[in-house]
C-alpha positions in Angstrom: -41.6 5.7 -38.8 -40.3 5.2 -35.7 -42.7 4.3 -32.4 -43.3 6.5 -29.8 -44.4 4.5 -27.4 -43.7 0.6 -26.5 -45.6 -2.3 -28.1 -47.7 -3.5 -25.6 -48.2 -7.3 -26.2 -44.4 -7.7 -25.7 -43.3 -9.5 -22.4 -41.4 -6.2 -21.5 -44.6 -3.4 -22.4 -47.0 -5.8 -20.5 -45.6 -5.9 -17.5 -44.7 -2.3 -17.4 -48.3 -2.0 -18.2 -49.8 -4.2 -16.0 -47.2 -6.3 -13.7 -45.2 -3.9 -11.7 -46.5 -2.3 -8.4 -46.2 1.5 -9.9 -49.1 0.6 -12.4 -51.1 -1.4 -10.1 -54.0 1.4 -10.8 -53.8 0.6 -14.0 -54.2 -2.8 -14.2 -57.2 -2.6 -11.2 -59.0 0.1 -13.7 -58.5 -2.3 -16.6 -60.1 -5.2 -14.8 -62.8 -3.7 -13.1 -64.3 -3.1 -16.6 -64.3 -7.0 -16.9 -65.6 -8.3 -13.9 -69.2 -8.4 -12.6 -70.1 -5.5 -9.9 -70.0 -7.9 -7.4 -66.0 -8.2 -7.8 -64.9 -4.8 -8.3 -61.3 -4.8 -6.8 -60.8 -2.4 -4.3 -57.3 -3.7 -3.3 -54.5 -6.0 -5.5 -51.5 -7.5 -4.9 -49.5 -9.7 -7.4 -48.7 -13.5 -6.7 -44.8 -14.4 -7.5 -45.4 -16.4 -10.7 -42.3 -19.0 -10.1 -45.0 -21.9 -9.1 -47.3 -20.9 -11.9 -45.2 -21.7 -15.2 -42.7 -24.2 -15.9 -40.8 -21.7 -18.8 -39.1 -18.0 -18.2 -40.9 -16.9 -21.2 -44.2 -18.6 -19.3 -43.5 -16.7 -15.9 -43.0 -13.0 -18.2 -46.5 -13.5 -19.4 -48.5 -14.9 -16.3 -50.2 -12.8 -14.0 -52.1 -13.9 -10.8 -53.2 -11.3 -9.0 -54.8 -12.2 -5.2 -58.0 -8.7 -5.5 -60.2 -7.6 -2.8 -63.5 -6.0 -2.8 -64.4 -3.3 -0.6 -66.5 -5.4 1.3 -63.5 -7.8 2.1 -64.4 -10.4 -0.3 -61.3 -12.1 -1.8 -61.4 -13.4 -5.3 -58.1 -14.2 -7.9 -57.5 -13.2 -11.3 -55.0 -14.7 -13.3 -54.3 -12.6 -16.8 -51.6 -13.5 -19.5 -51.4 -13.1 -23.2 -52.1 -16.1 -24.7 -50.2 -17.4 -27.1 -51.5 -19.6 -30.6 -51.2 -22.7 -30.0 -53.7 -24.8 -27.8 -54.6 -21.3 -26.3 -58.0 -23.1 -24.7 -55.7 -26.0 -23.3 -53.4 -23.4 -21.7 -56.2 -21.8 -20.5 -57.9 -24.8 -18.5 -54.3 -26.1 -17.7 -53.5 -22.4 -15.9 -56.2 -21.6 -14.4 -55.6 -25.1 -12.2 -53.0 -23.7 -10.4 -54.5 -21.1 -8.5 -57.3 -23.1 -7.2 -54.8 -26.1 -6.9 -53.1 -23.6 -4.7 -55.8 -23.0 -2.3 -55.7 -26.2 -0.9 -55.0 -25.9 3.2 -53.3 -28.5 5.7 -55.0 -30.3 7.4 -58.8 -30.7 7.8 -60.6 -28.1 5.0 -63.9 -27.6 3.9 -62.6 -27.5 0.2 -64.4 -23.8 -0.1 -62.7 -22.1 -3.1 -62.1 -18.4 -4.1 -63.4 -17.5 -7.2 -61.1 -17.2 -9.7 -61.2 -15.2 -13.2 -58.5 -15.9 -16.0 -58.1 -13.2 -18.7 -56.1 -13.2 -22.0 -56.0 -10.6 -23.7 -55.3 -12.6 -27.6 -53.3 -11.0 -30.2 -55.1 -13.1 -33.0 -58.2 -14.6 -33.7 -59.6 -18.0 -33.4 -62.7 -17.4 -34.4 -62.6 -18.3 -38.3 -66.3 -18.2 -39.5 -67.7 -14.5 -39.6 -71.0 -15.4 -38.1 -69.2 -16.9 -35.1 -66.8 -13.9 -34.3 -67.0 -12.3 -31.2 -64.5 -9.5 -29.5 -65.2 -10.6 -25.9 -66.2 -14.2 -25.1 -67.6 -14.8 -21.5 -67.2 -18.5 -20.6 -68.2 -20.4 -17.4 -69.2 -23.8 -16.3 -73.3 -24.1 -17.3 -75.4 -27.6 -17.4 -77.5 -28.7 -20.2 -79.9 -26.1 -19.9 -77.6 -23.1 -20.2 -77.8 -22.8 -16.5 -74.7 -21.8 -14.2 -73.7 -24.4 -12.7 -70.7 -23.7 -11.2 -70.3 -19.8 -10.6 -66.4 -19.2 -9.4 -64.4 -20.0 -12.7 -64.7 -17.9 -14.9 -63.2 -17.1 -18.6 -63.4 -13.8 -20.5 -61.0 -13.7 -23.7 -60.2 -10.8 -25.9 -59.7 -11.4 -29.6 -58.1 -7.7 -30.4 -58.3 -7.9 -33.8 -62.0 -8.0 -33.8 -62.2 -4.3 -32.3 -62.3 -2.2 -34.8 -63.8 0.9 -33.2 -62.7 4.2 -34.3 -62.3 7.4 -31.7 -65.2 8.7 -33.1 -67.1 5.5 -31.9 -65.8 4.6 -28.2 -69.0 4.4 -26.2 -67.3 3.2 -23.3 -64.5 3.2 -21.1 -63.9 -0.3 -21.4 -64.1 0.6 -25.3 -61.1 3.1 -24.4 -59.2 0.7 -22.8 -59.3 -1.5 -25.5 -58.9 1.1 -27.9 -55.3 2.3 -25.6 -54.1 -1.3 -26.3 -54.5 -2.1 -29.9 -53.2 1.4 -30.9 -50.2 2.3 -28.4 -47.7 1.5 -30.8 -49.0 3.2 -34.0 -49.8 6.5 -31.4 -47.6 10.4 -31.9 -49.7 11.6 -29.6 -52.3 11.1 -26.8 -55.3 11.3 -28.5 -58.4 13.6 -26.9 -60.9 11.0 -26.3 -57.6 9.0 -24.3 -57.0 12.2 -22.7 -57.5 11.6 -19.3 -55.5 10.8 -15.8 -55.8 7.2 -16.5 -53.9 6.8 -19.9 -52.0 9.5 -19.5 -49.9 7.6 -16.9 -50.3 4.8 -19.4 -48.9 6.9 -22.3 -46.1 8.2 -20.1 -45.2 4.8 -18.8 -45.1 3.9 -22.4 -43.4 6.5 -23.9 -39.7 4.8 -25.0 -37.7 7.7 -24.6 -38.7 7.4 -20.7 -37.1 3.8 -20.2 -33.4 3.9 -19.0 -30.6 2.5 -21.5 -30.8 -0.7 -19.7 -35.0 -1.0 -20.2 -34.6 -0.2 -23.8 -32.0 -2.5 -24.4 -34.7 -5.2 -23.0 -37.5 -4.0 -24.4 -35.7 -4.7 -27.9 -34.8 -8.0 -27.2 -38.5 -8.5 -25.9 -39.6 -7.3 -29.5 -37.6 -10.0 -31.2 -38.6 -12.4 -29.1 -42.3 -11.4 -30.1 -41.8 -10.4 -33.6 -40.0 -14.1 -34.0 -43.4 -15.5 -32.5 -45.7 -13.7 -34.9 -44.0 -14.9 -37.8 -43.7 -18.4 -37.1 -47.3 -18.4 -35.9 -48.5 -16.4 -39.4 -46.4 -19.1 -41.3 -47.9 -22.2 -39.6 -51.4 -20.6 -40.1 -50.6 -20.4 -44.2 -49.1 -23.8 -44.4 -47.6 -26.1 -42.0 -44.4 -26.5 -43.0 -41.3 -26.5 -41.2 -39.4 -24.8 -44.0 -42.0 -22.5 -44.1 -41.7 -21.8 -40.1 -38.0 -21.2 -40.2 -38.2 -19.0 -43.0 -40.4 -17.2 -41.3 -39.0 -16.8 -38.1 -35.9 -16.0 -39.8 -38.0 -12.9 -42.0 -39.5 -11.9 -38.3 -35.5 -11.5 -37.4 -34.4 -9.2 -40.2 -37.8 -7.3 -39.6 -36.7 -6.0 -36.4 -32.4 -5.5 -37.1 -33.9 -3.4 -40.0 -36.2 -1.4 -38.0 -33.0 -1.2 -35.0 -30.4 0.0 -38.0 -33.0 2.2 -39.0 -32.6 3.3 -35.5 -28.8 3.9 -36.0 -28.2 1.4 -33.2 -24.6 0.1 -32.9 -24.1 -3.2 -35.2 -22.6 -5.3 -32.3 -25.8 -4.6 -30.2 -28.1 -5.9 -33.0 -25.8 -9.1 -34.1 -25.9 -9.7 -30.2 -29.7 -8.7 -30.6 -31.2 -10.9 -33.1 -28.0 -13.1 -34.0 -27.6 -12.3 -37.4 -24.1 -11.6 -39.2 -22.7 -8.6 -39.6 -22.9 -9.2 -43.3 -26.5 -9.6 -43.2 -26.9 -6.6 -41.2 -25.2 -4.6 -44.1 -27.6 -6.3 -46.7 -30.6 -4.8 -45.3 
């Protein structure tokens, strides 16, 4: 069956989601449900990610966005989608650089802006049942599980530990959630998602709205995610570097399928995913 709408963990669907200035009420409706009362945004603009990551692919998935509450309190979130590997490294190491970058010339009192990193995780890390949890709150506490330091703050999203139905979204954040894990797989705007909110996320979403030129990108985003997913289930199962080829090389003829399926002209998906034209044919 072919997708409606855009898979939003790709580099391409979250930014159209959540990194461009026309969805900017989207993205400040999405985080408010995460942050304390406190640090509702009531304003948002996005930092230019250059400085943050040292990578391209880095830069497409790093958000830091400067917020402001209605009371004129200033506070940063930085949001990406975490990827496998040392995901709790990458975390610490990331969310360095925004306070890193409040540093001021000359004489300064060191007073720091509260920052917030969010990544929304594709995968779990959680392996033992009884330790599983959806949404994991972390920040700095002493001995006594007392906060001890209260303007760095964690929160990370294991998606494929939400496993509400329609029938059981209680909340909006709930909704949110449930908009996420499901855009791909949706036909249609489901009632309980039908409201002003996703239905500018829908229609952003929706692939026969992109131009040529955005679906051409949005494809290669897909192989460049569906490549990632396979290597990382591979490593998961055994470690091997056979086994991580082979299955970066399955992710590949995953997505020419799907594009042939598409009826997609061959030259675009050899200059796509790289394969042959012979091993187009085969599939």
């Amino acid at each position: 069956m072919t997708s409606k709408y855009f898979n939003p963990y790709t580099d391409f669907g979250f930014k159209k989601l959540f990194g461009e200035e026309a969805s900017k009420d989207l993205l400040q409706d999405f985080l408010n449900q995460l942050l304390p009362p406190h640090h509702q945004i009531a304003e948002l603009s996005f930092k230019n990610p250059e400085k943050i990551a040292s990578t391209p692919k880095e830069r497409k998935a790093i958000h830091d966005i400067y917020c402001k509450t209605a009371k004129g309190e200033q506070f940063i979130v930085e949001m990406q989608k975490a990827k496998v590997n040392f995901f709790k490294d990458r975390a610490l190491f990331y969310s360095a650089f925004p306070i890193k970058e409040q540093a001021k010339k000359g004489v300064w009192s060191f007073e720091l802006m509260p920052v917030y990193f969010i990544a929304i995780l594709n995968f779990q890390y959680d392996e033992k049942e009884e330790m599983q949890k959806f949404l994991r709150a972390v920040c700095l506490k002493d001995q006594d599980g007392e906060i001890f330091y209260d303007k760095l703050h964690f929160k990370f999203l294991q998606m494929p530990l939400f496993t509400k139905q329609a029938h059981e979204l209680e909340t909006h954040f709930d909704k949110w959630v449930y908009f996420l894990k499901n855009l791909e797989n949706f036909d249609h705007i489901p009632a309980i998602l039908n409201e002003p909110i996703f239905q500018k996320g829908f229609e952003i979403a929706e692939l026969s709205h992109l131009t040529s030129r955005q679906y051409d990108a949005y494809l290669k985003s897909l192989v460049e995610y569906s490549e990632v997913q396979n290597v990382n289930d591979t490593a998961f199962s055994d470690g091997k570097i056979e086994g991580l080829i082979e299955g970066e090389y399955k992710g590949i003829k995953k997505v020419a399928k799907s594009l042939k399926e598409k009826n997609l002209a061959i030259d675009f998906i050899i200059e796509t995913t790289g394969l042959s034209k012979a091993e187009i044919e085969e599939l």
